[in-house]
C-alpha positions as CSV (number, residue, x, y, z in Angstrom):
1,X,163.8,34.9,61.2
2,X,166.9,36.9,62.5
3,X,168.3,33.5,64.3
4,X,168.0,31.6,60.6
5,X,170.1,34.9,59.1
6,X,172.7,34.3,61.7
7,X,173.1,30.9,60.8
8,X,173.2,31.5,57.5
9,X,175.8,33.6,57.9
10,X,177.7,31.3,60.5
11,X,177.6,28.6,58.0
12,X,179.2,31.0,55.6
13,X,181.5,32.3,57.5
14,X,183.2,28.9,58.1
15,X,182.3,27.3,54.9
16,X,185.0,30.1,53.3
17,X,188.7,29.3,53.6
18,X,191.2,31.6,55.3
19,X,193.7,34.1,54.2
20,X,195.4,34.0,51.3
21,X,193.4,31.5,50.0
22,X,190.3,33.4,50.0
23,X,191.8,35.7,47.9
24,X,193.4,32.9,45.8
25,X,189.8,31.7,44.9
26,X,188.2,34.8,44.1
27,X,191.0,36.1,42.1
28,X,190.7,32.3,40.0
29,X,186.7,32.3,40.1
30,X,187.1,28.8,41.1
31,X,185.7,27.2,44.1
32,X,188.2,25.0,46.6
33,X,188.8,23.0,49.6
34,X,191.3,22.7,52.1
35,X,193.0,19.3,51.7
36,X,195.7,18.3,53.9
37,X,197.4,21.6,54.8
38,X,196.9,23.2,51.2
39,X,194.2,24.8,49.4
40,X,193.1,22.6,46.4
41,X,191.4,24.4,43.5
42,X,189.5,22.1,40.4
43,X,187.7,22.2,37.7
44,X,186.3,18.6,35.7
45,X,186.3,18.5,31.8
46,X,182.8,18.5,32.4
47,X,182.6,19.8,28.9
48,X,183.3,16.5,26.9
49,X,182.5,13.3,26.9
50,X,184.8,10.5,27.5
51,X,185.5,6.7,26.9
52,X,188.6,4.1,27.8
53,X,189.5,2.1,25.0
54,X,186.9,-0.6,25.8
55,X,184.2,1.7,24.9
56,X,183.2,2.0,28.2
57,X,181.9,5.8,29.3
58,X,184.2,7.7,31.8
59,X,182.8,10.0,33.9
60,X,185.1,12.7,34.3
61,X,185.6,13.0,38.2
62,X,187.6,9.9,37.3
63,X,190.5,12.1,36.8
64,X,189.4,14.4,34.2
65,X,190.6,17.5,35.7
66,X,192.4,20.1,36.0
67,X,193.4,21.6,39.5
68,X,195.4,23.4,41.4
69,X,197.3,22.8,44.6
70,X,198.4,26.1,47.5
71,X,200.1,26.0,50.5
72,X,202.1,28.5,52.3
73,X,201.4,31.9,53.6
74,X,200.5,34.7,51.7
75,X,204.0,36.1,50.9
76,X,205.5,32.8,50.6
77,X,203.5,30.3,48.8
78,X,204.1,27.0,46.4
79,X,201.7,25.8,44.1
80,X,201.6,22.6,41.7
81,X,199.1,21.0,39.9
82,X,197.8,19.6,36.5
83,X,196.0,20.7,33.0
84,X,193.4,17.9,31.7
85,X,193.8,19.2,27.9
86,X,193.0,18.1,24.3
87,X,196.3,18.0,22.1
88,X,195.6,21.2,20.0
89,X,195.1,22.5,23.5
90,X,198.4,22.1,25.3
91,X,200.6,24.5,23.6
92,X,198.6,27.9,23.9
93,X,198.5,26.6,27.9
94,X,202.0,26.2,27.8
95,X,202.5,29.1,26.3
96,X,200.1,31.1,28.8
97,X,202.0,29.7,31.6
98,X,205.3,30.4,30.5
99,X,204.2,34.2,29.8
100,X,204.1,34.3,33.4
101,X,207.4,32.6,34.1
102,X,205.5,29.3,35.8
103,X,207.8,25.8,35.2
104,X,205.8,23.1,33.3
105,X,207.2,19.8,35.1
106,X,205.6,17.4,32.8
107,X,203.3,16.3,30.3
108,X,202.1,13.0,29.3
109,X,198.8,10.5,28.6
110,X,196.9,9.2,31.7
111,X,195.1,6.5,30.1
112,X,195.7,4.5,26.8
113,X,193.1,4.4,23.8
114,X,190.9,7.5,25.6
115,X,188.4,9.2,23.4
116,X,189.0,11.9,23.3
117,X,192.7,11.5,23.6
118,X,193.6,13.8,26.5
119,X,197.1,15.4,27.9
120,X,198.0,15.8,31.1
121,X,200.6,18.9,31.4
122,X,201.5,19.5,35.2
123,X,203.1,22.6,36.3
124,X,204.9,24.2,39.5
125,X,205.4,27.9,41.1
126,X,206.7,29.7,44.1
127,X,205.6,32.9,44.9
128,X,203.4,35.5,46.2
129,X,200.1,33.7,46.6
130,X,198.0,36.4,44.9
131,X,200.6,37.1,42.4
132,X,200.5,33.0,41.6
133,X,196.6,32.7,41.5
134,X,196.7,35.8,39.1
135,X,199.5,33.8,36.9
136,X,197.7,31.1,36.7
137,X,193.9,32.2,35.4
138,X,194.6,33.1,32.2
139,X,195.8,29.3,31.9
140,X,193.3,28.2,33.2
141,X,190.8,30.2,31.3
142,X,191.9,28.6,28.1
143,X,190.5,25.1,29.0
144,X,188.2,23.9,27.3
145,X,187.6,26.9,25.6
146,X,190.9,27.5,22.8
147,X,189.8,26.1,19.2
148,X,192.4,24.7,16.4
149,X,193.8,26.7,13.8
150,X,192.5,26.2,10.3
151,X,195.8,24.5,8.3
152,X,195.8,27.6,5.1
153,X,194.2,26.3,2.0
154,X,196.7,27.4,-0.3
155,X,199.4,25.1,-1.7
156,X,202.7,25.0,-0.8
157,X,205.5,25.9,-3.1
158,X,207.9,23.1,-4.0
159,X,210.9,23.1,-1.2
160,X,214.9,23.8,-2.1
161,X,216.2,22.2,1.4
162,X,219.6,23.3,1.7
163,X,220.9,20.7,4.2
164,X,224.5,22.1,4.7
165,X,223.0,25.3,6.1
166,X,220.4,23.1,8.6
167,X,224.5,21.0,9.5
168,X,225.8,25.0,10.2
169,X,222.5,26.6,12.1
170,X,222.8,23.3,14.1
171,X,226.4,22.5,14.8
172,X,226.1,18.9,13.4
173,X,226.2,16.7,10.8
174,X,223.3,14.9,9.8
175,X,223.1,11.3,8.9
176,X,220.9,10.3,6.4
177,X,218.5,7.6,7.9
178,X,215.5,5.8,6.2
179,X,212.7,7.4,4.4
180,X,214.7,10.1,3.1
181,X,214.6,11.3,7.1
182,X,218.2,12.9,8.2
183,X,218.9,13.4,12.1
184,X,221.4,15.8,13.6
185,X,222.9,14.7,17.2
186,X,222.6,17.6,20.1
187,X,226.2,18.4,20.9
188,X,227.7,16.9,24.3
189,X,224.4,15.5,24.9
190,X,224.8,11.6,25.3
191,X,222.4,11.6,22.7
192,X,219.7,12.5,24.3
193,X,219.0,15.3,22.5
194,X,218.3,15.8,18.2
195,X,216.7,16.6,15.5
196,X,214.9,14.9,12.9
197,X,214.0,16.8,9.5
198,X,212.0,15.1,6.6
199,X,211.0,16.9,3.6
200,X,207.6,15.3,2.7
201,X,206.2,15.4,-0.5
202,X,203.7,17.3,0.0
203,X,206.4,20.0,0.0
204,X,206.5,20.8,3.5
205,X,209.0,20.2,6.1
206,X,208.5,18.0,9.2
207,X,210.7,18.1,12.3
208,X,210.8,15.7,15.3
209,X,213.0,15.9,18.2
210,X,214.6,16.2,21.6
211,X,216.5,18.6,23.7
212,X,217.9,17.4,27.2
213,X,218.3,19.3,30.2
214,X,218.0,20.5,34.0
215,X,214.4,21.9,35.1
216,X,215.6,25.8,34.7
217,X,217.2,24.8,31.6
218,X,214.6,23.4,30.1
219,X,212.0,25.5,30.7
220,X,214.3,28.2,28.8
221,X,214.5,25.4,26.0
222,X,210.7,25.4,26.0
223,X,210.5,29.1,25.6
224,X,213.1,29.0,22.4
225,X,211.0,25.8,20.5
226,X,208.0,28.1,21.5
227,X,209.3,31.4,19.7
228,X,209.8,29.3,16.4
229,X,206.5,27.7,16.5
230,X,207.6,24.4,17.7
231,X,205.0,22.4,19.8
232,X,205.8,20.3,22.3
233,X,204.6,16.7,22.5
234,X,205.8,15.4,25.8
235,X,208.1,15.9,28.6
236,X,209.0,13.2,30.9
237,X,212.4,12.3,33.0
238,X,214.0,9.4,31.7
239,X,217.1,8.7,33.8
240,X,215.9,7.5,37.8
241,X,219.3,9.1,38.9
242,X,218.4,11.6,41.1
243,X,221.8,13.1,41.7
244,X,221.9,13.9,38.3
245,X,218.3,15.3,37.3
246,X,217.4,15.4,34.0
247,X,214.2,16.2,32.1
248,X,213.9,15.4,28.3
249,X,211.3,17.6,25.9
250,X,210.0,16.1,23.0
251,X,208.8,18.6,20.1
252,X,207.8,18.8,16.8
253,X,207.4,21.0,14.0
254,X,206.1,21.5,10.4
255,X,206.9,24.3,8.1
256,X,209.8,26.4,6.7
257,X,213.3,24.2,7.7
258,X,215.4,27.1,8.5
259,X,213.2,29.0,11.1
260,X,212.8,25.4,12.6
261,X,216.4,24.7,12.7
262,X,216.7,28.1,14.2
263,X,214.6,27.0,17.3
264,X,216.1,24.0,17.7
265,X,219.8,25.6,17.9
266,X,218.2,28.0,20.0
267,X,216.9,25.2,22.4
268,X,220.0,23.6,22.6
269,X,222.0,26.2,23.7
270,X,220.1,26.9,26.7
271,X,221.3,23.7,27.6
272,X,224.8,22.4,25.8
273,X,228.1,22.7,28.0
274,X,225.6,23.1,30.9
275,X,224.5,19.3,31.7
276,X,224.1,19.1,35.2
């Protein structure tokens, strides 16, 4: 009996990982392996239930995860990883993680015609290991767990758009496009960067655009859409220069036109006159 309780507790004893990442686990709840130098920590979408556009069912260990990659020592840690999220989920994580000053890298689709449609937002952070894991729960605690808002179920009031104030809070002159949709250019941008505004019928405002920038740049960007409300749809890199980094966030908006235009000036400047 005492020989089985040492084993037990030899089996333990090298089934935990090492310092930091001991800590790093218990400070996450999550459970994780040592993979290839770093300390991997995962958690399946266990909670839905997926098919590809085929109809076929997806189990969700085919990718359906989110995770999180350490490495480092415990004063001088990286970590990078992924969010497995529904749509209405991605902004409250974003929003989480930028709270605690960690760079979203990314978001996109990983499969085409999924049901349920999922996001894939990656992220990256340098740090204190503790410090990072400690940054990162509250993220990761919203997964699978944050529920839509309810739209209000009042009206809305017919809209006055006043389209030469949206030209002066945005430094541009719109052109007037199809639909009734007018676009404003982000200044010095090579056009990677605007603004879409259309005011719908239904007497509400819609806004689509882009804002173009470095990696620290756009991560203030992000912060600026995400004081006004604006969600973000996608962020990708769309030149393969690598001298020349760029990252390009796509957002969105509906709602009262000035406070939107607000953000998206306030976007822009984080990154206008300071291309890299």
């Amino acid at each position: 009996m005492l020989l089985g309780f040492f084993h037990h507790a030899l089996l333990t004893i090298q089934h935990q990982p090492p310092e930091p990442w001991l800590t790093v686990s218990k400070i996450m709840m999550m459970p994780g392996t040592m993979v290839g130098g770093g300390y991997r920590l995962g958690v399946l979408r266990a909670d839905l239930k997926f098919k590809n556009a085929l109809g076929m069912e997806m189990p969700p260990g085919l990718g359906m995860e989110s995770y999180a990659v350490f490495s480092g020592t415990r004063s001088k840690a990286t970590a990078y990883g992924q969010f497995c999220l529904r749509p209405f989920e991605v902004n409250p994580v974003i929003d989480a993680l930028r709270a605690e000053r960690i760079q979203v890298t990314s978001l996109h689709n990983h499969a085409l015609g999924d049901e349920p449609a999922m996001l894939f937002l990656h992220f990256a952070a340098a740090g204190e290991a503790a410090r990072m894991a400690s940054a990162l729960k509250p993220a990761f605690d919203l997964v699978g767990r944050y529920r839509p808002l309810q739209q209000p179920e009042n009206p809305p009031t017919e809209m006055a758009v006043d389209w030469g104030k949206i030209s002066r809070i945005l430094g541009a002159t719109g052109r007037e496009g199809r639909d009734g949709v007018r676009t404003y250019l982000q200044p010095n941008s090579d056009e990677l960067g605007r603004a879409s505004f259309y005011p719908c019928p239904c007497h509400r405002m819609m806004m689509m655009g882009d804002v173009a920038g470095s990696l620290e740049q756009i991560q203030r960007a992000i912060d600026a859409l995400r004081r006004r409300h604006i969600d973000i749809d996608s962020i990708y890199t769309p030149l393969p220069d690598v001298r020349r980094p760029v990252l390009v966030v796509h957002f969105e908006g509906e709602g009262k036109w000035e406070e939107m235009a607000i953000g998206v000036r306030e976007s822009w400047n984080q990154v206008v006159g300071q291309r890299p």
